[in-house]
C-alpha positions in Angstrom: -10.2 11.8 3.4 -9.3 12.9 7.2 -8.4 16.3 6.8 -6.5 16.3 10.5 -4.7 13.2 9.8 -1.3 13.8 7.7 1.5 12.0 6.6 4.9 13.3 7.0 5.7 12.4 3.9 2.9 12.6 1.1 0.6 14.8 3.6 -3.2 14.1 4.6 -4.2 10.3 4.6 -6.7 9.5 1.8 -9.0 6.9 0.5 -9.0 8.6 -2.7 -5.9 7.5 -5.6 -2.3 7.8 -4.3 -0.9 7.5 -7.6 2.5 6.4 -6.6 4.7 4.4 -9.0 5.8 0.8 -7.6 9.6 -0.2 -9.0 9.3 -3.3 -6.7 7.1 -5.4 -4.9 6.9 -9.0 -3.1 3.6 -10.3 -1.8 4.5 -11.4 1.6 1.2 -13.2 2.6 -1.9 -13.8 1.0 -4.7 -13.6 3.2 -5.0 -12.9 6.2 -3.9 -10.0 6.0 -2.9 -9.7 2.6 0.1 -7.8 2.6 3.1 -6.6 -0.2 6.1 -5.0 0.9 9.0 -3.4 -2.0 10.3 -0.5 -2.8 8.9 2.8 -5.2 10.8 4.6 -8.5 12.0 7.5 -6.0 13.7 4.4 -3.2 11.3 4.8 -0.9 10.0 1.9 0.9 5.8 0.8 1.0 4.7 -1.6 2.4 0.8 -2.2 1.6 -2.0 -4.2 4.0 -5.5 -5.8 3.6 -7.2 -7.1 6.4 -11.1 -5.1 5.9 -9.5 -2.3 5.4 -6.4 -1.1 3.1 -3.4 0.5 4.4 -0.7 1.5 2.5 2.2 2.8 4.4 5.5 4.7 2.9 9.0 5.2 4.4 11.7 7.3 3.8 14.7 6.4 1.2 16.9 4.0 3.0 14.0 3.2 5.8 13.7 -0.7 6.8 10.0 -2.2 6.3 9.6 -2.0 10.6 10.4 1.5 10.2 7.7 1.7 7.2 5.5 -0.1 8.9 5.6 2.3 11.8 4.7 5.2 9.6 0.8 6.6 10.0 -0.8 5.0 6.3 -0.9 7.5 3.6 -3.9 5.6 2.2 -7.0 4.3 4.4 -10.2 2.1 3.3 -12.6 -0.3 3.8 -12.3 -1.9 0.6 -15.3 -4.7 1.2 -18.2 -4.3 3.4 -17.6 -8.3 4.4 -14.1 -9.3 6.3 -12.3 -11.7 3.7 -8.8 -11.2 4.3 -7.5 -11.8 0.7 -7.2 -8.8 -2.0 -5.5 -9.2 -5.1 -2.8 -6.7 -6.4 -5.3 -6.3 -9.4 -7.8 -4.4 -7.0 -4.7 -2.5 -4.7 -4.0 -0.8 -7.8 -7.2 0.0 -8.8 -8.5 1.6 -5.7 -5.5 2.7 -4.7 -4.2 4.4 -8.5 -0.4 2.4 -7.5 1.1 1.9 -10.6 3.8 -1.0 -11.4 6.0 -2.7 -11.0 6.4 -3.4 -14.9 7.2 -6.9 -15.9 5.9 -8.2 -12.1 4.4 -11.8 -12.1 2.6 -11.2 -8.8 -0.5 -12.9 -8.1 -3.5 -11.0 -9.8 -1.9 -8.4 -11.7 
């Protein structure tokens, strides 16, 4: 965890379990980076990112996915020492403790 880094929203950025609950979620590429963008149980947008390292970003309650995306991540971490660029949703959620969406049929889950 950075302890000078926070997030205006959720506070300090960690690498540790976020535990946020997904409502809704579209993978919008695969690899390269990997990357999910939707919307969690409170209506606030996230928009998640694999590349080497895993980002996931949140946004305010009404917020566009640019504006999310603008947003300093709330979660941070090198989730492979090699640089594939594909991650499953299976591994997100468990490094980053995301739970949901229920019923989803993305890839990996």
């Amino acid at each position: 965890m950075n302890p000078e880094k926070n997030h205006k929203i959720y506070g300090p950025i960690t690498d540790g379990a976020i535990g946020l609950e997904v409502a809704e979620l579209r993978q919008t590429c695969e690899a390269y980076p990997s990357q999910w963008e939707g919307k969690l149980v409170d209506g606030k947008t996230i928009y998640i990112r694999y590349r080497g390292v895993l980002t996931v970003q949140v946004g305010q309650v009404g917020s566009t996915i640019d504006e999310t995306v603008g947003n300093e991540p709330i979660y941070r971490k090198r989730a492979r020492e090699e640089f594939p660029g594909g991650i499953s949703y299976r591994e997100v959620k468990k490094l980053t403790g995301l739970t949901g969406p229920k019923g989803s049929k993305l890839n990996g889950i």
